[in-house]
C-alpha positions in Angstrom: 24.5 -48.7 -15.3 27.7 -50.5 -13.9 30.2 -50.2 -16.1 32.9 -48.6 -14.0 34.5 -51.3 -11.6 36.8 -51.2 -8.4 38.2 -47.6 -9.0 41.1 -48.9 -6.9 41.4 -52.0 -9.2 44.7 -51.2 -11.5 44.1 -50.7 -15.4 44.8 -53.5 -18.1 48.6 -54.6 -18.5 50.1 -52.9 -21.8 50.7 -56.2 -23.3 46.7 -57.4 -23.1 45.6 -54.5 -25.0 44.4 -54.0 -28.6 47.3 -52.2 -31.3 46.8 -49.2 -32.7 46.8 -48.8 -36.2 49.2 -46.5 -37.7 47.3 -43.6 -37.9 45.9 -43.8 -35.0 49.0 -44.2 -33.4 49.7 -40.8 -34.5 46.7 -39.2 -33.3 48.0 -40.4 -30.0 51.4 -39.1 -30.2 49.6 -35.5 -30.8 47.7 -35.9 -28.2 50.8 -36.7 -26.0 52.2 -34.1 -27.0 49.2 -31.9 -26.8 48.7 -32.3 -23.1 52.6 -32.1 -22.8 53.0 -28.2 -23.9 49.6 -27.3 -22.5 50.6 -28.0 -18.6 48.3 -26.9 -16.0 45.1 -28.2 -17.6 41.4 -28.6 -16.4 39.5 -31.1 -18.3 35.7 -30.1 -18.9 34.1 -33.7 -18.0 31.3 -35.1 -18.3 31.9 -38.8 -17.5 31.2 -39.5 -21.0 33.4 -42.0 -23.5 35.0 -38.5 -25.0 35.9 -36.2 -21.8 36.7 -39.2 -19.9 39.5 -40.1 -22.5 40.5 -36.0 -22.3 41.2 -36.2 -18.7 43.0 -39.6 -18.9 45.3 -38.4 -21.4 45.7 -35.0 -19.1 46.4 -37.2 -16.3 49.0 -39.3 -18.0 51.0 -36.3 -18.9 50.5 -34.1 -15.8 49.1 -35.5 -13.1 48.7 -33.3 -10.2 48.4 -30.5 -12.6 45.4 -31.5 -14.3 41.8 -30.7 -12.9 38.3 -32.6 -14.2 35.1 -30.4 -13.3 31.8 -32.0 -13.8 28.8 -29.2 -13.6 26.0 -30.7 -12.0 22.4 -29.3 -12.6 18.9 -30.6 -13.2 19.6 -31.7 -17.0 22.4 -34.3 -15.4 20.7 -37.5 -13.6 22.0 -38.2 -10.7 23.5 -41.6 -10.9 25.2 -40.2 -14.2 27.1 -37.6 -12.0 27.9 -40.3 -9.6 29.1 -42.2 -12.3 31.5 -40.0 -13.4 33.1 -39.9 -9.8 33.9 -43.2 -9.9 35.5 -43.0 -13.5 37.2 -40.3 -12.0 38.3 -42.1 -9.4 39.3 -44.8 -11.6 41.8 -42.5 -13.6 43.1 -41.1 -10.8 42.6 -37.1 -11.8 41.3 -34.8 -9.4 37.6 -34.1 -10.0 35.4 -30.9 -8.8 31.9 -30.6 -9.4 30.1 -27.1 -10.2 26.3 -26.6 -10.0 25.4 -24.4 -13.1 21.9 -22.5 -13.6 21.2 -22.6 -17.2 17.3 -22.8 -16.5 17.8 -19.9 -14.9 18.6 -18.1 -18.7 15.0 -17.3 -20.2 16.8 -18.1 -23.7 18.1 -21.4 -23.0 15.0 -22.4 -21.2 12.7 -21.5 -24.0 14.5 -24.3 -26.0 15.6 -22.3 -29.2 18.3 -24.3 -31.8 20.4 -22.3 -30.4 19.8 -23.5 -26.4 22.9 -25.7 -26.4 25.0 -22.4 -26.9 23.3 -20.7 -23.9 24.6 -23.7 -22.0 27.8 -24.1 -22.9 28.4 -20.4 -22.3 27.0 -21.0 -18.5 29.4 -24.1 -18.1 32.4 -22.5 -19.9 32.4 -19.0 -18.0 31.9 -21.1 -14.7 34.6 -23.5 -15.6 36.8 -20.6 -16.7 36.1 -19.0 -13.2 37.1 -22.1 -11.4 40.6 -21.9 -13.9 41.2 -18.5 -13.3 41.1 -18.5 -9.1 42.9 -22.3 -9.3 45.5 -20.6 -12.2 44.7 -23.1 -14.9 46.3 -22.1 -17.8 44.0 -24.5 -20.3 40.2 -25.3 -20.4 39.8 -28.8 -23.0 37.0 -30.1 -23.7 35.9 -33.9 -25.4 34.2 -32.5 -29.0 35.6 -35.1 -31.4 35.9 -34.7 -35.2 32.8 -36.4 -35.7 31.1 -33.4 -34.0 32.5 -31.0 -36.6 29.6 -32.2 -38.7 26.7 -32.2 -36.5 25.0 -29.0 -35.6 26.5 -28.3 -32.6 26.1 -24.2 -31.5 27.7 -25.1 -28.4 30.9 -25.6 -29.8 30.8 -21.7 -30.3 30.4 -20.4 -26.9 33.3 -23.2 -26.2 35.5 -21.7 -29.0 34.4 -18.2 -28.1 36.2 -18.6 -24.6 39.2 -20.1 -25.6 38.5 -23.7 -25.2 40.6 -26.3 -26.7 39.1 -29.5 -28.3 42.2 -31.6 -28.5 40.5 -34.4 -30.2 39.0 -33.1 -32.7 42.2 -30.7 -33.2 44.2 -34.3 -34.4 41.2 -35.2 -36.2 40.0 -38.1 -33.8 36.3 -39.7 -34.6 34.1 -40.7 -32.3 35.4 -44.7 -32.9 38.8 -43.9 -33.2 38.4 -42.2 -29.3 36.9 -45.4 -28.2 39.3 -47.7 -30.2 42.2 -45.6 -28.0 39.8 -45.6 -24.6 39.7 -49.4 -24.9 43.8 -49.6 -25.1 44.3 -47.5 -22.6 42.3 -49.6 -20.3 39.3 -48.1 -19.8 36.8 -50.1 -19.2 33.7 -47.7 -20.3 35.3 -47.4 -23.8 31.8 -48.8 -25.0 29.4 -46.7 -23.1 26.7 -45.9 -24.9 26.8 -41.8 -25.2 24.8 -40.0 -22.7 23.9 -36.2 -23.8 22.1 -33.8 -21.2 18.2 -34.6 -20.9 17.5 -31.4 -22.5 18.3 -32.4 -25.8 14.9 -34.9 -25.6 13.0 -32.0 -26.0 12.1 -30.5 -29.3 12.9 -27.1 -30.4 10.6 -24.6 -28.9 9.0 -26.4 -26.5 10.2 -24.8 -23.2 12.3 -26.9 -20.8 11.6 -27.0 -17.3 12.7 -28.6 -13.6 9.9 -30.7 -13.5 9.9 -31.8 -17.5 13.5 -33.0 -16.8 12.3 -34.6 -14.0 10.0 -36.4 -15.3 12.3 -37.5 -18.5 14.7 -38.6 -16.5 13.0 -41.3 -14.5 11.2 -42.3 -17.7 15.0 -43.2 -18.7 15.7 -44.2 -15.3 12.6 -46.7 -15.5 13.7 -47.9 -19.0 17.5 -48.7 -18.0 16.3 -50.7 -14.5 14.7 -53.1 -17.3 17.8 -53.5 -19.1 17.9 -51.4 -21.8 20.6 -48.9 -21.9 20.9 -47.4 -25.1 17.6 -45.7 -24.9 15.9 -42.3 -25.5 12.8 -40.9 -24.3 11.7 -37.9 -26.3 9.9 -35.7 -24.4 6.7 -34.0 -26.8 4.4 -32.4 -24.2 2.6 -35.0 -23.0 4.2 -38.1 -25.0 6.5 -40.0 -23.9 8.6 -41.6 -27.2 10.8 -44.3 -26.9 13.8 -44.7 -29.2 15.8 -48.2 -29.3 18.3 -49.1 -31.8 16.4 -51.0 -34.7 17.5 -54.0 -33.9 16.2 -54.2 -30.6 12.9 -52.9 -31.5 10.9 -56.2 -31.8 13.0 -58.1 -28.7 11.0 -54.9 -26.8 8.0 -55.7 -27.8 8.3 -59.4 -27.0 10.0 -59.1 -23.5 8.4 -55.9 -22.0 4.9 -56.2 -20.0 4.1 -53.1 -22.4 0.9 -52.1 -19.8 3.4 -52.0 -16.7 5.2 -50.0 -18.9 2.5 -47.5 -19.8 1.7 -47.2 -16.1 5.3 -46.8 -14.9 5.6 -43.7 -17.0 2.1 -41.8 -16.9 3.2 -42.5 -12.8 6.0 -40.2 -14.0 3.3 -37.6 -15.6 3.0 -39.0 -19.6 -0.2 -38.9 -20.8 0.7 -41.0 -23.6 3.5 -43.3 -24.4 4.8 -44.3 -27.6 7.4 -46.1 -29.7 9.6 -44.8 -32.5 9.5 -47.7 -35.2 12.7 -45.9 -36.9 15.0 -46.5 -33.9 17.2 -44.7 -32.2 19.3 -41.8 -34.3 21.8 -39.4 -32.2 20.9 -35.5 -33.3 17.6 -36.9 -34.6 15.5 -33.9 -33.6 17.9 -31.5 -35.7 15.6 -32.8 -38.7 13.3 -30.1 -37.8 16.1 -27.7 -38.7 16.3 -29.4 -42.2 13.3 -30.8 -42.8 13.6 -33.4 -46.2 11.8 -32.5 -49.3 8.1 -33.6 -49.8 7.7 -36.3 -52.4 5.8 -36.4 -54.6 3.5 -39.5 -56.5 
């Protein structure tokens, strides 16, 4: 996925880029002024549309004094991480990756609804390792205020330890942070979001090296054909492919479906399938709340 270009290439003149509207003109001033107080800083980053935007704003207020730490472990592909890099790069902020060992923790690798708090409590008392010996006095993170709603247990082990969410503190939605990515210049501001391959998995069904392994070059397989906003749930051995809606039947029409098929049981699938609802982020958190029968 190449959206990041010459990291050395400078950003977007101020007077080519989109206005703000009002409000969120204010959201930005908070977040100025956010970074401002906070000082020495270190920016947990992902490479995604959200902590990408955290550590530009960081860098934009204090440079040298702000740190972005990307953990790298089996649930991150690689060419995501190297991604990130470059973005890095391209803000200028200085980046440091930490390995993390979550699949190491017999809870998070039995896959409860509760896993993405085991793993955000691996990253965050890492990251707030690496703050304490570098004396950070901040760890922020990129939840935005769309997050609030969504079932998101991580966001307790982040609050738990002190973590600061400074979008979502001014009340930023996921479109407003790409609204203010793409006037700031940066050029991923459309990225499609990218969570860790664990969440492909459904509850309860134990993750492992070689499961993420194997979902990741399904993924991998699926973007080298041009499809990037794609997800491949993982159900033992299924392979499910999720596409937004509209892109469903253009699929079916393009792809040599059999090449397909035999690119991913290559991978290990057994069986490979397509979701005719489409893609839906935080679509396996229906198992949480299942809907109602109905009834004829």
């Amino acid at each position: 996925m190449n959206i990041a270009p010459d990291p050395t290439a400078p950003l977007a003149p101020a007077d080519s880029l989109p206005e703000l509207d009002p409000v969120l003109q204010r959201k930005f001033h908070q977040l100025v002024q956010i970074f401002a107080e906070m000082g020495r800083v270190l920016v947990a980053y992902s490479g995604g549309v959200d902590s990408s935007l955290v550590a530009k704003l960081a860098w934009d207020q204090v440079g040298e004094q702000a740190l972005a730490v990307t953990a790298a472990s089996p649930a991150l592909l690689p060419e995501d991480l190297e991604e990130a890099i470059r973005q890095a790069q391209y803000i200028g902020i200085r980046h440091q990756i930490v390995e993390t060992h979550e699949l190491q923790d017999p809870r998070y690798a039995a896959n409860p609804a509760n896993r993405c708090y085991f793993c955000k409590s691996h990253l965050h008392d890492t990251l707030r390792q690496v703050a304490k010996t570098q004396g950070y006095d901040h760890v922020a993170d990129g939840l935005n205020a769309d997050d609030l709603a969504d079932y998101r247990p991580g966001a307790q082990a982040a609050r738990e330890r002190g973590v600061r969410s400074p979008l979502a503190e001014v009340g930023m939605s996921k479109l407003e942070v790409r609204q203010l990515s793409r006037h700031l210049g940066l050029p991923w501001w459309n990225k499609p979001a990218q969570p860790c391959l664990s969440s492909r998995f459904p509850y309860g069904e134990a993750i492992t090296a070689e499961k993420l392994r194997r979902v990741g070059a399904a993924e991998r397989y699926l973007r080298s054909l041009g499809w990037e906003q794609v997800r491949v749930r993982s159900e033992k051995d299924t392979a499910r492919i999720e596409l937004p809606p509209h892109q469903i039947v253009e699929f079916v029409q393009k792809t040599d479906l059999a090449a397909l098929v035999k690119a991913l049981q290559s991978f290990g699938y057994l069986y490979v399938s397509l979701d005719l609802e489409g893609y839906r982020s935080g679509k396996l958190n229906r198992a949480l709340n299942p809907p109602p029968p109905t009834t004829g």
